[in-house]
SEMARVO-661263 format. One record per residue: residue in three letters; chain; residue number from 1; z negated, y, x negated of N, C-alpha, C in turn. Coordinates in nm, 2 decimals, decimal comma. Example, Ala and Ser with C-alpha at 12.3 -4.5 7.8 and 13.67 -1.06 7.14 Angstrom:
<sedrens>
SEDREN  aa ch   i    nc3    nc2    nc1   cac3   cac2   cac1    cc3    cc2    cc1
SEDREN Ala  A   1  -0,78  -0,57  -1,32  -0,78  -0,45  -1,23  -0,78  -0,33  -1,32
SEDREN Ser  A   2  -0,71  -0,22  -1,28  -0,71  -0,11  -1,37  -0,79   0,00  -1,29
</sedrens>
This chain:
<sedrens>
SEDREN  aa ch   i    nc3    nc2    nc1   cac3   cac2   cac1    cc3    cc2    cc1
SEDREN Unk  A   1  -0,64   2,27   1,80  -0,49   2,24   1,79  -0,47   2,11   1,72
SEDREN Unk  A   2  -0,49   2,09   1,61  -0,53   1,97   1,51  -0,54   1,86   1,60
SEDREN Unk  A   3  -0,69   1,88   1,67  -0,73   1,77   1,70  -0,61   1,73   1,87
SEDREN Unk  A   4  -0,57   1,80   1,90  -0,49   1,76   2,03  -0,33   1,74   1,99
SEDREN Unk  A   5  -0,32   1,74   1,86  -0,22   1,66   1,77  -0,23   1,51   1,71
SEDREN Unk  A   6  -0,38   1,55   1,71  -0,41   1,39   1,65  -0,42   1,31   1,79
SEDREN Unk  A   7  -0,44   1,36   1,89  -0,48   1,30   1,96  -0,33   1,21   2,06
SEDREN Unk  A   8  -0,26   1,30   2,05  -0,11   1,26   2,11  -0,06   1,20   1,99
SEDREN Unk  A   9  -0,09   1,19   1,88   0,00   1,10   1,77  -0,08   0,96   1,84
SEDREN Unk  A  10  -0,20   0,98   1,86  -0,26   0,82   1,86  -0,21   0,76   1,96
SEDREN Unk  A  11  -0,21   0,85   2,07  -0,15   0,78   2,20  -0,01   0,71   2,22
SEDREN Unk  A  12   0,05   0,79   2,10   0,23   0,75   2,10   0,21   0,64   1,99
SEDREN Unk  A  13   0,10   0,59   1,91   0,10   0,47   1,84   0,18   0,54   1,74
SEDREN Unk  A  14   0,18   0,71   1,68   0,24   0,72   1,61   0,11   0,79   1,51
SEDREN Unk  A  15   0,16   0,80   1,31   0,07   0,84   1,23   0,11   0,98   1,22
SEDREN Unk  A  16   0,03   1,08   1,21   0,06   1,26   1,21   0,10   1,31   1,10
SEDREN Unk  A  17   0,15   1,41   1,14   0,21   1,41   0,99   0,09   1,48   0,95
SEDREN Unk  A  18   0,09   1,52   0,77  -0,02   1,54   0,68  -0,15   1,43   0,69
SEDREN Unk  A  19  -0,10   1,35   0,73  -0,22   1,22   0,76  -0,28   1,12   0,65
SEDREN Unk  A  20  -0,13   1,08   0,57  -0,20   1,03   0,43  -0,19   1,18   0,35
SEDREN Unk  A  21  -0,25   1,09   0,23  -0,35   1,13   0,13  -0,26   1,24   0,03
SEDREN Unk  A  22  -0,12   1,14  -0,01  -0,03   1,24  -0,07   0,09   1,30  -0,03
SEDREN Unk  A  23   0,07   1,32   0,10   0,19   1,39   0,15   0,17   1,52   0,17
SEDREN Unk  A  24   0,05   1,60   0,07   0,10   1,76   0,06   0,15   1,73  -0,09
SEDREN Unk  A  25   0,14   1,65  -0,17   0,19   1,64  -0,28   0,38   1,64  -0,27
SEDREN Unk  A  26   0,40   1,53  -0,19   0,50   1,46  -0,20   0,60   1,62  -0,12
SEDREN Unk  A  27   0,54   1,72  -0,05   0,59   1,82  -0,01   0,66   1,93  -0,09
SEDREN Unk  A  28   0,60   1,93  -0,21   0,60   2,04  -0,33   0,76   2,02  -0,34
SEDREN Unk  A  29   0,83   2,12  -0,39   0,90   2,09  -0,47   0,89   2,10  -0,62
SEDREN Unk  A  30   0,95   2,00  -0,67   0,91   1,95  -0,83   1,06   1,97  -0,88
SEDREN Unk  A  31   1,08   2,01  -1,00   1,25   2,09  -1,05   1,23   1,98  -1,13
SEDREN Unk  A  32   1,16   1,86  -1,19   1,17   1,75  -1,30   1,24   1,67  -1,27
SEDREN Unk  A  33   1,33   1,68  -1,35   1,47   1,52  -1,27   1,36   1,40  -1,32
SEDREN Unk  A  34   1,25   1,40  -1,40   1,22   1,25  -1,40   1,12   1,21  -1,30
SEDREN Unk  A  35   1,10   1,31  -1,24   1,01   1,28  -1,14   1,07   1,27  -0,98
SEDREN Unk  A  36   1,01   1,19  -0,86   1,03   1,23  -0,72   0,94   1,13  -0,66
SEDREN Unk  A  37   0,95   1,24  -0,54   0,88   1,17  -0,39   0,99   1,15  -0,31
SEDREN Unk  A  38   0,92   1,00  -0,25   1,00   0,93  -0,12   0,91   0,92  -0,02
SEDREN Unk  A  39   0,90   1,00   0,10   0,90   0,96   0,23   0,96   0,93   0,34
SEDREN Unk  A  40   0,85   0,81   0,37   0,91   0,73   0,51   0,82   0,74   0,62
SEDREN Unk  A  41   0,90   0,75   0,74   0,83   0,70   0,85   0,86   0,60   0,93
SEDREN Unk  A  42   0,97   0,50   0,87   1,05   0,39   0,91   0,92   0,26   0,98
SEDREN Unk  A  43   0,93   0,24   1,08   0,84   0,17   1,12   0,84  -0,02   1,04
SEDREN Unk  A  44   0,98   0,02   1,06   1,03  -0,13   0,95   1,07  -0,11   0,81
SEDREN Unk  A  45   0,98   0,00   0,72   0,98   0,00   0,60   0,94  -0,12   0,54
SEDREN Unk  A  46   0,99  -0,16   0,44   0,93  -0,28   0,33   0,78  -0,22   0,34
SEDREN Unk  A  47   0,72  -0,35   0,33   0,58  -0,37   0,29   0,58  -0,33   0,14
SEDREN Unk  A  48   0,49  -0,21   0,04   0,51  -0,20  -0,08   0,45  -0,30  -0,17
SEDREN Unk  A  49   0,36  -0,38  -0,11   0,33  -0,51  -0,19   0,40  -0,60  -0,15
SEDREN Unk  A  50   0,50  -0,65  -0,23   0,57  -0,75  -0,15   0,64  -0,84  -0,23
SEDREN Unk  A  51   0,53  -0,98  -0,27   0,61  -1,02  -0,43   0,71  -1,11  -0,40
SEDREN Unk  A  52   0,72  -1,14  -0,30   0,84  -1,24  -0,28   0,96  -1,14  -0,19
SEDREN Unk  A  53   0,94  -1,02  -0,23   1,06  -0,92  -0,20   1,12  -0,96  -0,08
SEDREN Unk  A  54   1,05  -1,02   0,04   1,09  -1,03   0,19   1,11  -0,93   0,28
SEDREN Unk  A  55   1,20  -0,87   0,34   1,22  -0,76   0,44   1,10  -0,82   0,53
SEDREN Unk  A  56   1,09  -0,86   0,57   1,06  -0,95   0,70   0,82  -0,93   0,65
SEDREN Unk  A  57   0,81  -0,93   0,56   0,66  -0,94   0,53   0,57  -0,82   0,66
SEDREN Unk  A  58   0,50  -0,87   0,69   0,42  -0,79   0,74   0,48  -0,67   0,83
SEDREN Unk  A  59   0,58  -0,75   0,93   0,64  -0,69   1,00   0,61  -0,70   1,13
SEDREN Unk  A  60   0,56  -0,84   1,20   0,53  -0,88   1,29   0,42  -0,78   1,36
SEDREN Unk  A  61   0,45  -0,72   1,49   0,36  -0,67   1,53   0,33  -0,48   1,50
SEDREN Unk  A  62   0,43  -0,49   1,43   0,41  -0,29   1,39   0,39  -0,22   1,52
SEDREN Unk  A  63   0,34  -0,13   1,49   0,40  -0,02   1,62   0,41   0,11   1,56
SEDREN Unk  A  64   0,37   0,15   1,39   0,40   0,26   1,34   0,36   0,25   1,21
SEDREN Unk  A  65   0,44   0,31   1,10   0,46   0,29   0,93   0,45   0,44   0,91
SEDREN Unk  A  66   0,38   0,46   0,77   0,44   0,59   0,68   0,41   0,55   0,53
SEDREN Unk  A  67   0,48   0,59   0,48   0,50   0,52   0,35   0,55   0,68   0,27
SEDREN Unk  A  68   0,45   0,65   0,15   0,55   0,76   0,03   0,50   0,69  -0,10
SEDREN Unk  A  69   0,58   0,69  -0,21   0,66   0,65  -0,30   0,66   0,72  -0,39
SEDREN Unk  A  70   0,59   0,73  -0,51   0,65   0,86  -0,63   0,67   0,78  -0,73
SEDREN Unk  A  71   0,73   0,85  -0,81   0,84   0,74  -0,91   0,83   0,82  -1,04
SEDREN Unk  A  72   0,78   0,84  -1,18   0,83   0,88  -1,27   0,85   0,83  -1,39
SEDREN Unk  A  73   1,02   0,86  -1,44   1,08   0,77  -1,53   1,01   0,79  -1,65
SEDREN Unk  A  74   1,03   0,68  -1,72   1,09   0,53  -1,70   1,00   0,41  -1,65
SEDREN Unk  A  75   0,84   0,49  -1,61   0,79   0,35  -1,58   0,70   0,36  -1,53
SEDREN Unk  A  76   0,68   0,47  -1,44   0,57   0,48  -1,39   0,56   0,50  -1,20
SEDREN Unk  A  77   0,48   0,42  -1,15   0,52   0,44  -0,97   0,39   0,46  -0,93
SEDREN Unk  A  78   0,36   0,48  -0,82   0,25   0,47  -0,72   0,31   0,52  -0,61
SEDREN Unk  A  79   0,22   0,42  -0,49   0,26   0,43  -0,34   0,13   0,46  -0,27
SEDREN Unk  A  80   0,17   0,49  -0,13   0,08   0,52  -0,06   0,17   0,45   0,11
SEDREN Unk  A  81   0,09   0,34   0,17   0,15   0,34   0,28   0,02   0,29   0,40
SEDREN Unk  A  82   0,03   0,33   0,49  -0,02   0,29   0,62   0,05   0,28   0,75
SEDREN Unk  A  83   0,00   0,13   0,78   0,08   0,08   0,86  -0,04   0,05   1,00
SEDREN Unk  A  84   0,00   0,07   1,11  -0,05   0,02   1,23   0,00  -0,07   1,31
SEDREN Unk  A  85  -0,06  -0,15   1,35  -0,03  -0,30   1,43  -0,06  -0,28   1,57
SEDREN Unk  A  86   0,00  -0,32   1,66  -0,08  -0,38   1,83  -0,23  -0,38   1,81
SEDREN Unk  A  87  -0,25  -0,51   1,71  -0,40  -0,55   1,80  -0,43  -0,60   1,60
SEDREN Unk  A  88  -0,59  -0,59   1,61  -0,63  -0,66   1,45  -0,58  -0,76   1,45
SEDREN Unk  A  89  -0,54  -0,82   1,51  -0,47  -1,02   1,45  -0,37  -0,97   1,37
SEDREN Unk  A  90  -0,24  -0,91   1,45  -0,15  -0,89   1,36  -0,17  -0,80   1,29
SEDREN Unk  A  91  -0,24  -0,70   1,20  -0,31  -0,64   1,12  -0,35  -0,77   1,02
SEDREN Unk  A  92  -0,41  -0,85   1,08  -0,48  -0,98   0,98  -0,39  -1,05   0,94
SEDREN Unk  A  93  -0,29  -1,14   1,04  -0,17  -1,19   0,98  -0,07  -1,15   0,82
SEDREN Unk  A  94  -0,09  -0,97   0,87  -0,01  -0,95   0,75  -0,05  -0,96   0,65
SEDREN Unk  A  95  -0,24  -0,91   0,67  -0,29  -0,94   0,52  -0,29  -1,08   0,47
SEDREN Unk  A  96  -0,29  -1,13   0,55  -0,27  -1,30   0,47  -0,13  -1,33   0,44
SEDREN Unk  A  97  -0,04  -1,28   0,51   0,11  -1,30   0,45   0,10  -1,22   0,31
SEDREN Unk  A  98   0,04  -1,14   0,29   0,06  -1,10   0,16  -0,01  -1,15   0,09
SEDREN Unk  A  99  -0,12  -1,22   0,09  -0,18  -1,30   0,00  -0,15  -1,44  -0,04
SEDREN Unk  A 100  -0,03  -1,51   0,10   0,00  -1,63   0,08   0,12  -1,63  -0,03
SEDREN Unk  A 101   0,18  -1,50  -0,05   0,31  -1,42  -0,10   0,28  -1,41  -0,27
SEDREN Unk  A 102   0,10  -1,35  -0,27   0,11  -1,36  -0,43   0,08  -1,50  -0,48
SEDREN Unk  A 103   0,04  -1,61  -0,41  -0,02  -1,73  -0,42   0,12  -1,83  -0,47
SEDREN Unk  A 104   0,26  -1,77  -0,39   0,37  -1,86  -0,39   0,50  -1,81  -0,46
SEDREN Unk  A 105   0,52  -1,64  -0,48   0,61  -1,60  -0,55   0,58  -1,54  -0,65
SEDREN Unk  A 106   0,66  -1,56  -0,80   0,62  -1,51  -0,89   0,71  -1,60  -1,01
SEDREN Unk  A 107   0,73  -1,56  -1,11   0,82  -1,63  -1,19   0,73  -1,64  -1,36
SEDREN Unk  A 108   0,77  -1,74  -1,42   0,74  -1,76  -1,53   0,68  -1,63  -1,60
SEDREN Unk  A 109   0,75  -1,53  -1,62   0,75  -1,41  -1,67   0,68  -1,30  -1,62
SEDREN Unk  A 110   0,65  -1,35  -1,49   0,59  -1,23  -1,40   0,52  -1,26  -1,32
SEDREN Unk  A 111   0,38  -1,26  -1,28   0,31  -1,37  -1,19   0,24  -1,27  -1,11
SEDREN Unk  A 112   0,15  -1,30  -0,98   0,14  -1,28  -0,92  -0,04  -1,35  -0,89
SEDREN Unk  A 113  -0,11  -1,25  -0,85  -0,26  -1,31  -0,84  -0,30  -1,20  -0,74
SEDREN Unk  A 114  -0,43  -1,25  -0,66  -0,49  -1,17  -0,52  -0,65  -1,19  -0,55
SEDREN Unk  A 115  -0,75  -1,09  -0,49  -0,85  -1,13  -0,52  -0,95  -1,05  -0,41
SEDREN Unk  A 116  -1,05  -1,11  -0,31  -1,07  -1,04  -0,22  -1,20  -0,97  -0,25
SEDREN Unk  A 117  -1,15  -0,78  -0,25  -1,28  -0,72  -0,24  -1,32  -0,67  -0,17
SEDREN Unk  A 118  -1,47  -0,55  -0,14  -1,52  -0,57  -0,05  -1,50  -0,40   0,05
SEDREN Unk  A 119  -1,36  -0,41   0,09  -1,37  -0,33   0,15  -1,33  -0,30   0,30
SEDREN Unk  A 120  -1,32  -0,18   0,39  -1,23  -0,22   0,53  -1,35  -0,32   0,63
SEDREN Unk  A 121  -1,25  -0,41   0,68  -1,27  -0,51   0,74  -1,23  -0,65   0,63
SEDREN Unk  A 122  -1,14  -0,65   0,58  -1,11  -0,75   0,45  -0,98  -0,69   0,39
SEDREN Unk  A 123  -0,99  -0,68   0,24  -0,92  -0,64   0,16  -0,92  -0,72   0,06
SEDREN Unk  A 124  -0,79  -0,73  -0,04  -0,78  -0,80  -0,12  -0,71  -0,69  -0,27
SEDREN Unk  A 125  -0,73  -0,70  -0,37  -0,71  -0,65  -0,51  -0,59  -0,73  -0,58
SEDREN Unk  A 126  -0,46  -0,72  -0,55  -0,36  -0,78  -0,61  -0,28  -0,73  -0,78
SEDREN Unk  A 127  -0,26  -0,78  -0,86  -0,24  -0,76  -0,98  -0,07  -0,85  -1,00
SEDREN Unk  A 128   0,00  -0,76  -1,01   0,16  -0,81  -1,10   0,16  -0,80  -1,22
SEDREN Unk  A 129   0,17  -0,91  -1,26   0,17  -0,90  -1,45   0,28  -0,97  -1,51
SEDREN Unk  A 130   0,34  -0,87  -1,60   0,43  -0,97  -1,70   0,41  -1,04  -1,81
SEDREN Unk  A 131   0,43  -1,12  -1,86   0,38  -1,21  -1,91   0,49  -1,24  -2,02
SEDREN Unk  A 132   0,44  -1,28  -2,19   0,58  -1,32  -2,28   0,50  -1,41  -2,33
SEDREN Unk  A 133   0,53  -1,55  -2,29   0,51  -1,66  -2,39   0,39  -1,66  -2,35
SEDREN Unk  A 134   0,33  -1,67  -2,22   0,22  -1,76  -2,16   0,12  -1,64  -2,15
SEDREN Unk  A 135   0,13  -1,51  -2,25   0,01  -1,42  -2,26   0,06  -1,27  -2,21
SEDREN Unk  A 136  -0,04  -1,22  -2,12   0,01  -1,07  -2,08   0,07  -0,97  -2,17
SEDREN Unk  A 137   0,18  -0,92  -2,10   0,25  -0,83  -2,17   0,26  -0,67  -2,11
SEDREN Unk  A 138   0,33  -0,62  -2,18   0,33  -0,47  -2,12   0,41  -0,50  -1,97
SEDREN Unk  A 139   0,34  -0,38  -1,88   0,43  -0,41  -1,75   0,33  -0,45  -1,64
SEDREN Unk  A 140   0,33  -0,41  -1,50   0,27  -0,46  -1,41   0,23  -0,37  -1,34
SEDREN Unk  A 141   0,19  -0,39  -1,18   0,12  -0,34  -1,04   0,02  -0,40  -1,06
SEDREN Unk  A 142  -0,07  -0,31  -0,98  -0,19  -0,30  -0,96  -0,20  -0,29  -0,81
SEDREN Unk  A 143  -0,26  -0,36  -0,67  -0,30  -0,28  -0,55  -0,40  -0,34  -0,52
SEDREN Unk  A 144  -0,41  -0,20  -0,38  -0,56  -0,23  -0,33  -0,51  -0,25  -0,19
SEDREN Unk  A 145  -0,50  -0,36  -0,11  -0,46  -0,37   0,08  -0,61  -0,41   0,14
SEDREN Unk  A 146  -0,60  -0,32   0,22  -0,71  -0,29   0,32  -0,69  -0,31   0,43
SEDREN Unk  A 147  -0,78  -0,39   0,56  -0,70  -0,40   0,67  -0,87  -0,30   0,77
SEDREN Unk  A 148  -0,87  -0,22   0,81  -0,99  -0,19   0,92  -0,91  -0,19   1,03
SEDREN Unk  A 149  -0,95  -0,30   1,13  -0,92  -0,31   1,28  -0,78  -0,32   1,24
SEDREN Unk  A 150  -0,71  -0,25   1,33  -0,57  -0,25   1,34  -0,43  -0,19   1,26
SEDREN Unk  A 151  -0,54  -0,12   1,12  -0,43  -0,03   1,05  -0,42  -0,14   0,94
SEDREN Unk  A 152  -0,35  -0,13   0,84  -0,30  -0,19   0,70  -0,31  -0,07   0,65
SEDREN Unk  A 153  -0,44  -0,08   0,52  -0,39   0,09   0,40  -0,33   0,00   0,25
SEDREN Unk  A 154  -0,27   0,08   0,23  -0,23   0,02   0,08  -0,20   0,12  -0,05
SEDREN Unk  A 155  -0,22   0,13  -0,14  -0,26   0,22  -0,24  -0,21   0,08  -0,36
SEDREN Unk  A 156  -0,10   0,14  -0,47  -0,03   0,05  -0,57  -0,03   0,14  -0,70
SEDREN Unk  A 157  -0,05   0,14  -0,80   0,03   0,19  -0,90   0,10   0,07  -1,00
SEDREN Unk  A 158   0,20   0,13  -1,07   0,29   0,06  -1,15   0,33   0,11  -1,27
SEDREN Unk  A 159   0,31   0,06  -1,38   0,35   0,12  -1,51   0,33   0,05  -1,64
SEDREN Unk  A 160   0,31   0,05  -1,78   0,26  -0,02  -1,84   0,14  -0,06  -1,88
SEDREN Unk  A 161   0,11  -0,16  -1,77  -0,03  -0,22  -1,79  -0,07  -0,31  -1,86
SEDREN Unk  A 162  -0,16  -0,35  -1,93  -0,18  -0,47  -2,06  -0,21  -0,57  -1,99
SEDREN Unk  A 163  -0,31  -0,63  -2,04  -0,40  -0,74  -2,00  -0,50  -0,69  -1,89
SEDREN Unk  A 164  -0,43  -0,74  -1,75  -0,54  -0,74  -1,63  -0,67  -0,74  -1,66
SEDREN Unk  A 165  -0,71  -0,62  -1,57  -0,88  -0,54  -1,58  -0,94  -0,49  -1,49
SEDREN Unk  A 166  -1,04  -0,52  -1,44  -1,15  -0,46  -1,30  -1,10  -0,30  -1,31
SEDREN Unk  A 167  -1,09  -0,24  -1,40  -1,05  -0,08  -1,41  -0,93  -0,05  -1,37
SEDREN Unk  A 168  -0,84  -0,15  -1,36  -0,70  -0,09  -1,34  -0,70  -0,05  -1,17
SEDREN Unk  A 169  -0,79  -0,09  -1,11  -0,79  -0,06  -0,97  -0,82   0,04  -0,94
SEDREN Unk  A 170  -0,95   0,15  -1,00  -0,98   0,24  -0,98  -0,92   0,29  -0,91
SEDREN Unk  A 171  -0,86   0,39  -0,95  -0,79   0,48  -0,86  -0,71   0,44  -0,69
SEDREN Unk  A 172  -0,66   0,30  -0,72  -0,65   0,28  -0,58  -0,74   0,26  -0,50
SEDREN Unk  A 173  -0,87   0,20  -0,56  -1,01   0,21  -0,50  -1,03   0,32  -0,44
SEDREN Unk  A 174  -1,03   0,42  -0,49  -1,10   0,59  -0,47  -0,98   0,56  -0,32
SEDREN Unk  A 175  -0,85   0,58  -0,35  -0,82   0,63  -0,24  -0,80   0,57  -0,15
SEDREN Unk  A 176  -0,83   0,38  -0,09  -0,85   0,34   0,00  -0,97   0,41   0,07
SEDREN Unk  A 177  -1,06   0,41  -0,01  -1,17   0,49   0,03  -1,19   0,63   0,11
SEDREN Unk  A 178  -1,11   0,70   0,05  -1,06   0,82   0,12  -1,03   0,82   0,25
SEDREN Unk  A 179  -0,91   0,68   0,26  -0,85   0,64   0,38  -0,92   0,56   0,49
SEDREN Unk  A 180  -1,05   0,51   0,41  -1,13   0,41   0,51  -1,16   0,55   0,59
SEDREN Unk  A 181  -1,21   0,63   0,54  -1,33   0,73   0,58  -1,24   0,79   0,72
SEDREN Unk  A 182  -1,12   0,81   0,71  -1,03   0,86   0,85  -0,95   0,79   0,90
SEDREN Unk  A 183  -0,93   0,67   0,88  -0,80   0,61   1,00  -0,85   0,56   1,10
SEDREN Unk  A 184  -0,97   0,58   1,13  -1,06   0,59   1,31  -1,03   0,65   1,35
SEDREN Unk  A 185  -0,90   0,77   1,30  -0,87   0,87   1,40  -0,78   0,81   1,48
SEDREN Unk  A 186  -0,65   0,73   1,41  -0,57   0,70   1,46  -0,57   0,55   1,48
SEDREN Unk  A 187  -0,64   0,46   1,42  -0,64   0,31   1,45  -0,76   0,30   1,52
SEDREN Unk  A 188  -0,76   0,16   1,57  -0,84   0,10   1,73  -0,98   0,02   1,68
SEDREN Unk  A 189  -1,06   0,10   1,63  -1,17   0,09   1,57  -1,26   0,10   1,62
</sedrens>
């Protein structure tokens, strides 16, 4: 049954549901007003890496988005999104829109850096940091964007981060990883 679900999600160019990583999480119900989950299936959801905050990033070419969002106050986030494209170019396009993005937007106070590791087909390790008086300050994202063949995975957290560190990735490492291991189900691999 599963698998003849998975199989007509693929065909409709659509992602199934329970397909990412935290959406039996994002399911629960949680009674903490400082906590919540956001899901989407909006094919034209914002890209969650997106430092020059363009609707328009890594839009070209979709044919299906899911995105979820957990938020807990005052300062703590992590995302989870996968996106599928037509064909690997536009898959590749967006990863480079997003890299040309940390290269060009970013403000005194809050900067923006990309760094390619080695995962997928090509992935890059992006870091948002705030910054007081030239030196890192409390504050900042962390992601991991992955592109294999035709999907985009992306895995973020956000909260008070110090001074940028190979460790802060961890965890989105682990679960690109997770995600490398199954989006052959659904992407053109």
């Amino acid at each position: 049954m599963l698998k003849t679900i998975l199989v007509a999600s693929v065909i409709a160019g659509a992602i199934p549901q329970g397909f990412l990583l935290y959406e039996k999480d994002a399911a629960k119900k949680d009674k903490n007003p400082e906590t919540s989950w956001a899901v989407s299936t909006k094919k034209t959801a914002k890209s969650v890496v997106n430092p020059c905050d363009r609707a328009a990033l890594g839009q070209a070419g979709r044919t299906s988005a899911k995105t979820i969002i957990y938020t807990a106050v005052p300062d703590y986030s992590k995302s989870e999104q996968v996106i599928l494209y037509t064909n690997a170019a536009s898959a590749g396009a967006a990863l480079a829109g997003i890299r040309s993005a940390t290269a060009s937007c970013g403000t005194k106070g809050y900067r923006f850096a990309a760094r390619a590791v080695k995962l997928g087909d090509a992935a890059l390790a992006i870091t948002g940091q705030s910054y007081y008086k030239g030196k890192p300050a409390v504050g900042g994202e962390r992601a991991i964007v992955v592109r294999r063949a035709n999907a985009l995975i992306v895995y973020t957290q956000a909260g008070e981060w110090g001074k940028p560190a190979t460790a802060d990735f961890t965890r989105q490492t682990q679960d690109a990883k997770r995600m490398l291991a199954k989006v052959c189900r659904i992407a053109s691999c």
